[in-house]
N, CA, C and O atoms as a Tinker XYZ file with bonds, in Angstrom:
   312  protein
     1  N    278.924000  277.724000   52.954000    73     2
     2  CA   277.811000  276.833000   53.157000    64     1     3
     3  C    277.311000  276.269000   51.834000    63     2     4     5
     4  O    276.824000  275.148000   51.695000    81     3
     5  N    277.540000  277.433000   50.614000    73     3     6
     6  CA   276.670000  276.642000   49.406000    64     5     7
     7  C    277.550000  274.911000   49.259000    63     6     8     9
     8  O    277.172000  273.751000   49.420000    81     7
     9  N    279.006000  275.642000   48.830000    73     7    10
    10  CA   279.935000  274.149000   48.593000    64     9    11
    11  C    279.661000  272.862000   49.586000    63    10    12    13
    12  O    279.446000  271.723000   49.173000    81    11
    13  N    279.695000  273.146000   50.595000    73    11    14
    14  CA   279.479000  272.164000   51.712000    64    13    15
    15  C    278.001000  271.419000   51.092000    63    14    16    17
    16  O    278.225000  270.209000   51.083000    81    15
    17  N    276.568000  271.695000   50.567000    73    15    18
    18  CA   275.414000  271.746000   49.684000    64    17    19
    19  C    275.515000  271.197000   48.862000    63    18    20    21
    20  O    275.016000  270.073000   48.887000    81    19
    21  N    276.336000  271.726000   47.435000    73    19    22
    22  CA   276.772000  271.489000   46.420000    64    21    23
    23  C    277.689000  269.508000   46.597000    63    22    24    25
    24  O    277.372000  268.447000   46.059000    81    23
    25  N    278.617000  269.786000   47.399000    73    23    26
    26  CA   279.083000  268.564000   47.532000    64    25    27
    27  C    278.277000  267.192000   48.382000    63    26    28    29
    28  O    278.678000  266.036000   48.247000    81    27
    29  N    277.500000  267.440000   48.955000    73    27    30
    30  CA   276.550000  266.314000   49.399000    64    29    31
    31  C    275.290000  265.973000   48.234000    63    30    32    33
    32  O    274.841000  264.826000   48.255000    81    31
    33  N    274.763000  266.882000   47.301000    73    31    34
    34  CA   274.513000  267.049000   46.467000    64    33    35
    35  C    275.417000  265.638000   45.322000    63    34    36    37
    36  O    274.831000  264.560000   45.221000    81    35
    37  N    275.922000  265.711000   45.047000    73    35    38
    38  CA   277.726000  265.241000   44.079000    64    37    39
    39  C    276.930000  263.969000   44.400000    63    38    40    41
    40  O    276.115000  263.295000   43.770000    81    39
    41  N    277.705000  263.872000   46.129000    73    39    42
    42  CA   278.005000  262.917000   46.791000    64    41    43
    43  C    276.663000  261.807000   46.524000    63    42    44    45
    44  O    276.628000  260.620000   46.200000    81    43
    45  N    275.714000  262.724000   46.801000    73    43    46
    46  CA   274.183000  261.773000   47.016000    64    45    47
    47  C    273.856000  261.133000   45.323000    63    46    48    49
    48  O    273.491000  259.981000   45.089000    81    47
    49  N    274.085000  262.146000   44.346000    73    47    50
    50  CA   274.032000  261.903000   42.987000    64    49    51
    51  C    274.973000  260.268000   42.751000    63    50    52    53
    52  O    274.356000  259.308000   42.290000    81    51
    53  N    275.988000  260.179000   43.002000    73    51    54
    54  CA   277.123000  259.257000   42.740000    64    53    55
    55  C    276.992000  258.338000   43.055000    63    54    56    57
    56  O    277.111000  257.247000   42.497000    81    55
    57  N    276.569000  258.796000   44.563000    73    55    58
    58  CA   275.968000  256.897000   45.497000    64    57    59
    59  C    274.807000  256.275000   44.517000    63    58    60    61
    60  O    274.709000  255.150000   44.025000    81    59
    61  N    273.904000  257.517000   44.412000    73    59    62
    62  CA   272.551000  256.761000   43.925000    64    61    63
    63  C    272.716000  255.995000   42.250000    63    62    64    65
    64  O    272.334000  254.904000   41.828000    81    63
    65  N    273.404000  257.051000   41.640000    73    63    66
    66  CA   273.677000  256.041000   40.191000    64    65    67
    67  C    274.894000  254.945000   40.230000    63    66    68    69
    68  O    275.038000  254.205000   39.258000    81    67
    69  N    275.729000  254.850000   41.310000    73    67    70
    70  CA   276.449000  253.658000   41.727000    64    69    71
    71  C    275.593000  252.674000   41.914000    63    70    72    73
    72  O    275.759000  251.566000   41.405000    81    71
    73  N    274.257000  253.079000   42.912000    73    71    74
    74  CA   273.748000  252.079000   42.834000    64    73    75
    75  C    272.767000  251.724000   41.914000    63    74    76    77
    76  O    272.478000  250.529000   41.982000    81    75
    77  N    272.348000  252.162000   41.339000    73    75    78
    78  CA   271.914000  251.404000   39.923000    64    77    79
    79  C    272.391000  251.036000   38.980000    63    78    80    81
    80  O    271.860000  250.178000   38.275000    81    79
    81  N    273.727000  251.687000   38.670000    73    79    82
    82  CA   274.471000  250.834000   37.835000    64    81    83
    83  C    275.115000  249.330000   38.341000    63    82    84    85
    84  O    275.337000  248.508000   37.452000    81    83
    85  N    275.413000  248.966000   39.742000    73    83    86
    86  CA   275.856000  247.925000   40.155000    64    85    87
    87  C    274.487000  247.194000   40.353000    63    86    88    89
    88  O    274.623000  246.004000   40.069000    81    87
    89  N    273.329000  247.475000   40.709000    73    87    90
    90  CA   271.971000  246.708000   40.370000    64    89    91
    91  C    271.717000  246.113000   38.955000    63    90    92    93
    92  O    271.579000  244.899000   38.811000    81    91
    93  N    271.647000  247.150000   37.717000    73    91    94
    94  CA   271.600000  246.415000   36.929000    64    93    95
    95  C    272.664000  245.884000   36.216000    63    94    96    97
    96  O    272.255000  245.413000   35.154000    81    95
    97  N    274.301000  245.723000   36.416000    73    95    98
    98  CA   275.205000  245.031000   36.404000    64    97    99
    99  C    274.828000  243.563000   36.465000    63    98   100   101
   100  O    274.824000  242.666000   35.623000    81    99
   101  N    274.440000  243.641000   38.054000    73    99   102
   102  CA   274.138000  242.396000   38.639000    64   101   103
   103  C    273.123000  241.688000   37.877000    63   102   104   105
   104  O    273.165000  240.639000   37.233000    81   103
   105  N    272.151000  242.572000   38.125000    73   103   106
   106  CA   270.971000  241.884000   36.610000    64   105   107
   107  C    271.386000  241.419000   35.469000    63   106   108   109
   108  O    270.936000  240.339000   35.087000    81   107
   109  N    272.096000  241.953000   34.874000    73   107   110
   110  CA   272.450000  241.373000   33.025000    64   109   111
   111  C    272.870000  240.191000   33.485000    63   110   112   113
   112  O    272.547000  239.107000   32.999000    81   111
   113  N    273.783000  240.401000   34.670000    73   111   114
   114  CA   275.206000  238.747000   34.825000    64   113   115
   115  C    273.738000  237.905000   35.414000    63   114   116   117
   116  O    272.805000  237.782000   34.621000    81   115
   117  N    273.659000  237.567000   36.278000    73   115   118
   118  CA   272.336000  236.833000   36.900000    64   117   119
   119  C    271.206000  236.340000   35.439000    63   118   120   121
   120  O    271.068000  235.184000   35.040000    81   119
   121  N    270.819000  237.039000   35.110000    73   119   122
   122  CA   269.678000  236.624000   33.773000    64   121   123
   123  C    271.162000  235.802000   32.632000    63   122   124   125
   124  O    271.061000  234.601000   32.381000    81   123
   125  N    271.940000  236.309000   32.279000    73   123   126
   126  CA   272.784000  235.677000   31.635000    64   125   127
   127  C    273.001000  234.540000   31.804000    63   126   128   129
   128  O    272.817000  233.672000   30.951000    81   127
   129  N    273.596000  234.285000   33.381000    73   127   130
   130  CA   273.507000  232.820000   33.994000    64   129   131
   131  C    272.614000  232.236000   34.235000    63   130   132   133
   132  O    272.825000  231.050000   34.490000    81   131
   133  N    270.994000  232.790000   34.294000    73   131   134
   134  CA   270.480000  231.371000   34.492000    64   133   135
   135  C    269.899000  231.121000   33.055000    63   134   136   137
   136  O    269.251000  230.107000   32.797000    81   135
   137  N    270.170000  232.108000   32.132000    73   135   138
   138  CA   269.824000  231.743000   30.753000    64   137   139
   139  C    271.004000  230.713000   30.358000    63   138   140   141
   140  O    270.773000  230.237000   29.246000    81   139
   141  N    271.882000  230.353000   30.779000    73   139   142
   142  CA   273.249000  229.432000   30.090000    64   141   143
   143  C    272.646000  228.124000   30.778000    63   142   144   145
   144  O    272.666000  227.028000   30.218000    81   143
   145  N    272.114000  228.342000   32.033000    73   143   146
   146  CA   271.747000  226.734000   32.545000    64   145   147
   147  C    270.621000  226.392000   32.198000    63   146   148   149
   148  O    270.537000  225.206000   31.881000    81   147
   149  N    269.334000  227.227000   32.108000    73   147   150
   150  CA   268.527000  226.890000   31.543000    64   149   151
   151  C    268.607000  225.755000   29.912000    63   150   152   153
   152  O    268.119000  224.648000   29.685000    81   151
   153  N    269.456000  226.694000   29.059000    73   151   154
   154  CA   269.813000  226.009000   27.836000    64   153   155
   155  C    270.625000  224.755000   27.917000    63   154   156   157
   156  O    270.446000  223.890000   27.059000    81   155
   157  N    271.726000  224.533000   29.116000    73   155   158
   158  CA   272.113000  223.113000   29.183000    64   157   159
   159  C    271.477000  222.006000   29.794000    63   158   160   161
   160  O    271.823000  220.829000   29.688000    81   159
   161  N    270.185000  222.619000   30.670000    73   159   162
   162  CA   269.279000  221.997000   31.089000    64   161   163
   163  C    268.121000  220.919000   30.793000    63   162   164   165
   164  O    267.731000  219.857000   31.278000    81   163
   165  N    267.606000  222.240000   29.154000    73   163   166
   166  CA   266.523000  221.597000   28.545000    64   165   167
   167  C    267.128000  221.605000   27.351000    63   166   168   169
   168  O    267.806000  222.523000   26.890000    81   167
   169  N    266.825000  220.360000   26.752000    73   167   170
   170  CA   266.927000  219.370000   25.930000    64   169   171
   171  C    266.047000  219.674000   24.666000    63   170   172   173
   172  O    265.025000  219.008000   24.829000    81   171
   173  N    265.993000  220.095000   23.945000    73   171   174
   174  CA   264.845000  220.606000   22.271000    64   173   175
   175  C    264.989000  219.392000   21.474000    63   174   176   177
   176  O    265.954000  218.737000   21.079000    81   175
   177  N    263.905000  219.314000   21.382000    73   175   178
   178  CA   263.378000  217.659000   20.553000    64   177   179
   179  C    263.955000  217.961000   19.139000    63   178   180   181
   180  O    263.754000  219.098000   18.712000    81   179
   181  N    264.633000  217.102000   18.374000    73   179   182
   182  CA   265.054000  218.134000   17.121000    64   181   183
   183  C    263.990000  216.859000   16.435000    63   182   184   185
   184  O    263.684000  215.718000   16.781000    81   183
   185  N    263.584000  217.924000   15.084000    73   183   186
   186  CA   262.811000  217.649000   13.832000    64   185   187
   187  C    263.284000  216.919000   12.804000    63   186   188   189
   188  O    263.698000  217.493000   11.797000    81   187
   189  N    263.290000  215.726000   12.897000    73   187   190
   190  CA   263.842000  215.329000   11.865000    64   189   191
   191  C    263.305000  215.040000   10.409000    63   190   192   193
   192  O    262.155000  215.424000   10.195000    81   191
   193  N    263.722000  214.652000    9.770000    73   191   194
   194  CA   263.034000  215.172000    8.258000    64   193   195
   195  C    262.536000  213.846000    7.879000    63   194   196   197
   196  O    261.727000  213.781000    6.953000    81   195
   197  N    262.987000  212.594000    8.585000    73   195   198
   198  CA   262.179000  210.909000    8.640000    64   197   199
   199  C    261.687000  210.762000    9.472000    63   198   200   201
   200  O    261.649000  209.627000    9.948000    81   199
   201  N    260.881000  212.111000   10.253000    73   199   202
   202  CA   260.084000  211.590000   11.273000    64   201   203
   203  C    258.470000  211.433000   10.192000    63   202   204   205
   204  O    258.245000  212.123000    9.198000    81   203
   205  N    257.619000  210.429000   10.712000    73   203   206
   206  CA   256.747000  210.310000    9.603000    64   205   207
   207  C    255.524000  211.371000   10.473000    63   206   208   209
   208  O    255.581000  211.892000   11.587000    81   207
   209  N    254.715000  211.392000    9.666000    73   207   210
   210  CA   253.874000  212.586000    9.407000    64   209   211
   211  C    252.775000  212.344000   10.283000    63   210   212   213
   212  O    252.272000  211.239000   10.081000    81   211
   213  N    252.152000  213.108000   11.325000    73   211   214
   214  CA   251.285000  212.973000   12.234000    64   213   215
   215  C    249.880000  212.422000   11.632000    63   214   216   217
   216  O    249.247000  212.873000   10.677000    81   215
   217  N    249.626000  211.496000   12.334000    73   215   218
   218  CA   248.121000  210.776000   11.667000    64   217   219
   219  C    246.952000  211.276000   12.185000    63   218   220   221
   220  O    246.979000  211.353000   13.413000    81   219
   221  N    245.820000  211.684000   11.606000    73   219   222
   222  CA   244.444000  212.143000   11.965000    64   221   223
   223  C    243.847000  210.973000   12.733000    63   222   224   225
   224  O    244.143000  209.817000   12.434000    81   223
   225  N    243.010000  211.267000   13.716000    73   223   226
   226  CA   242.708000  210.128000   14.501000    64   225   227
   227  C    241.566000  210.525000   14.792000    63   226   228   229
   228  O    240.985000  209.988000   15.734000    81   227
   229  N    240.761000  211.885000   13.835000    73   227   230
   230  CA   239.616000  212.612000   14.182000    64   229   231
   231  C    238.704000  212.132000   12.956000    63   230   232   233
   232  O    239.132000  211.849000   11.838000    81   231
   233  N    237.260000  212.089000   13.405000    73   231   234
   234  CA   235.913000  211.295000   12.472000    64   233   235
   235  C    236.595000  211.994000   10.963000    63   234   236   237
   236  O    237.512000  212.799000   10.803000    81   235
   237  N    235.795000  211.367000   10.093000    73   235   238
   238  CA   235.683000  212.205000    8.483000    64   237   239
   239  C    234.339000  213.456000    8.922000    63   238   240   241
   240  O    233.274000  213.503000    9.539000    81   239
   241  N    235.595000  214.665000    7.835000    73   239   242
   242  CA   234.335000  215.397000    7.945000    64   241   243
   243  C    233.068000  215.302000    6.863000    63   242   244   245
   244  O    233.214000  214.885000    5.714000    81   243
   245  N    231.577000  215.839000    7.520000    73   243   246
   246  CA   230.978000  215.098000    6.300000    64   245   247
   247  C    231.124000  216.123000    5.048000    63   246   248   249
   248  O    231.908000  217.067000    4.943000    81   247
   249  N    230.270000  215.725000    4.248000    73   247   250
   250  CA   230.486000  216.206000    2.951000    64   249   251
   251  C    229.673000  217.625000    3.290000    63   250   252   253
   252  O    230.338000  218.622000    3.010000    81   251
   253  N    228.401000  217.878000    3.824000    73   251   254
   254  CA   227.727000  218.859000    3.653000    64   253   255
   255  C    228.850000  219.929000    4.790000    63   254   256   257
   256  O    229.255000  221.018000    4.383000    81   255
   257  N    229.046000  219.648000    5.531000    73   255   258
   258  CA   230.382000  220.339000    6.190000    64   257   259
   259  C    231.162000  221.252000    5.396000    63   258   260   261
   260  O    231.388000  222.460000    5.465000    81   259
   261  N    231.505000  220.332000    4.629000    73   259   262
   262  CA   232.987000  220.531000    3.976000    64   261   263
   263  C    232.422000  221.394000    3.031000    63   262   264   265
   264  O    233.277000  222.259000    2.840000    81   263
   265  N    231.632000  221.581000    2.470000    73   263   266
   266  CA   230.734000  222.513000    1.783000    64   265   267
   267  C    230.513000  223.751000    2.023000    63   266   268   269
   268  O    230.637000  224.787000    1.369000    81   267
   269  N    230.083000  223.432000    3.306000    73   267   270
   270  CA   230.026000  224.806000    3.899000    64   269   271
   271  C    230.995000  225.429000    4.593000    63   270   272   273
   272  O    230.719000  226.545000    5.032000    81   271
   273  N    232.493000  224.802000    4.882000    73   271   274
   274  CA   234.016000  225.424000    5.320000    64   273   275
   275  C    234.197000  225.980000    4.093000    63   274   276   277
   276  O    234.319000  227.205000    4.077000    81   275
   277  N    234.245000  225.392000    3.063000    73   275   278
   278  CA   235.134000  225.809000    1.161000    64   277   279
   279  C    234.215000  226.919000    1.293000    63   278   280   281
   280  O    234.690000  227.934000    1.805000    81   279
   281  N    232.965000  226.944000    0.929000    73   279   282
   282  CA   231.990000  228.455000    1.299000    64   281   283
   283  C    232.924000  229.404000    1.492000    63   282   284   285
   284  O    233.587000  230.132000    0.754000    81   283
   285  N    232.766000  229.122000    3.396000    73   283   286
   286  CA   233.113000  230.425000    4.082000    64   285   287
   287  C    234.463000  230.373000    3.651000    63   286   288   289
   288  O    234.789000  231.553000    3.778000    81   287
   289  N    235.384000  229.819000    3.257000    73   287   290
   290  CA   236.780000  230.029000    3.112000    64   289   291
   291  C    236.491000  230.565000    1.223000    63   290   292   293
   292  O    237.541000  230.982000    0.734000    81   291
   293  N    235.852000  230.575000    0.698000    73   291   294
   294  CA   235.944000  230.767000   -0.371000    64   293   295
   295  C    235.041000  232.856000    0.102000    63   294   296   297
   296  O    235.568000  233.875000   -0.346000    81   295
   297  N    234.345000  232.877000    0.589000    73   295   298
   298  CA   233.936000  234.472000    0.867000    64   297   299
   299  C    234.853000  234.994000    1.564000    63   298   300   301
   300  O    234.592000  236.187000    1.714000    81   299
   301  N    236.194000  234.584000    2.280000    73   299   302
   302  CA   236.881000  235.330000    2.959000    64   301   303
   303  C    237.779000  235.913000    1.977000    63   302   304   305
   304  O    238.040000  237.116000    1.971000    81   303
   305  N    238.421000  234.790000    0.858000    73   303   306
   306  CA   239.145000  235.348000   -0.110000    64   305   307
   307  C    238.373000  236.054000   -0.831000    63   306   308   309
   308  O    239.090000  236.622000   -1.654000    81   307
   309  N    237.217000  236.358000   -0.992000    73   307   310
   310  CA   236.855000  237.142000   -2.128000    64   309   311
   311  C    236.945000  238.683000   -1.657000    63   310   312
   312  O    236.682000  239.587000   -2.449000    81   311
């Protein structure tokens, strides 16, 4: 009776890490593939080095402002 135990035991062990190893099998391949279409999909803006330089389109800051940013940026370094 023990062996008869012992071997369903085996048996139940084998199925169950069969099936997680063929689960996450399936996982790596699946994420792999939709990571390959994803990348032929989308398109990355490339940077080019004559693209000209983004323009401020925001008020001037005023002077007493700016006074008081250099300040606080001047007590953070200290």
């Amino acid at each position: 009776m023990e062996s008869t135990l012992i071997a369903q035991g085996l048996d139940l062990m084998l199925y169950g890490m069969g099936t997680v190893f063929t689960f996450l099998t399936l996982l790596v391949g699946i994420t792999t593939l939709m990571s390959m279409i994803v990348n032929k999909l989308v398109v990355e803006a490339e940077v080019t080095a004559d693209a000209p330089a983004p323009v401020s389109t925001g008020a001037p800051v005023e002077p007493r402002i700016a006074k008081v940013i250099q300040a606080a940026i001047d007590q953070h370094r200290k």
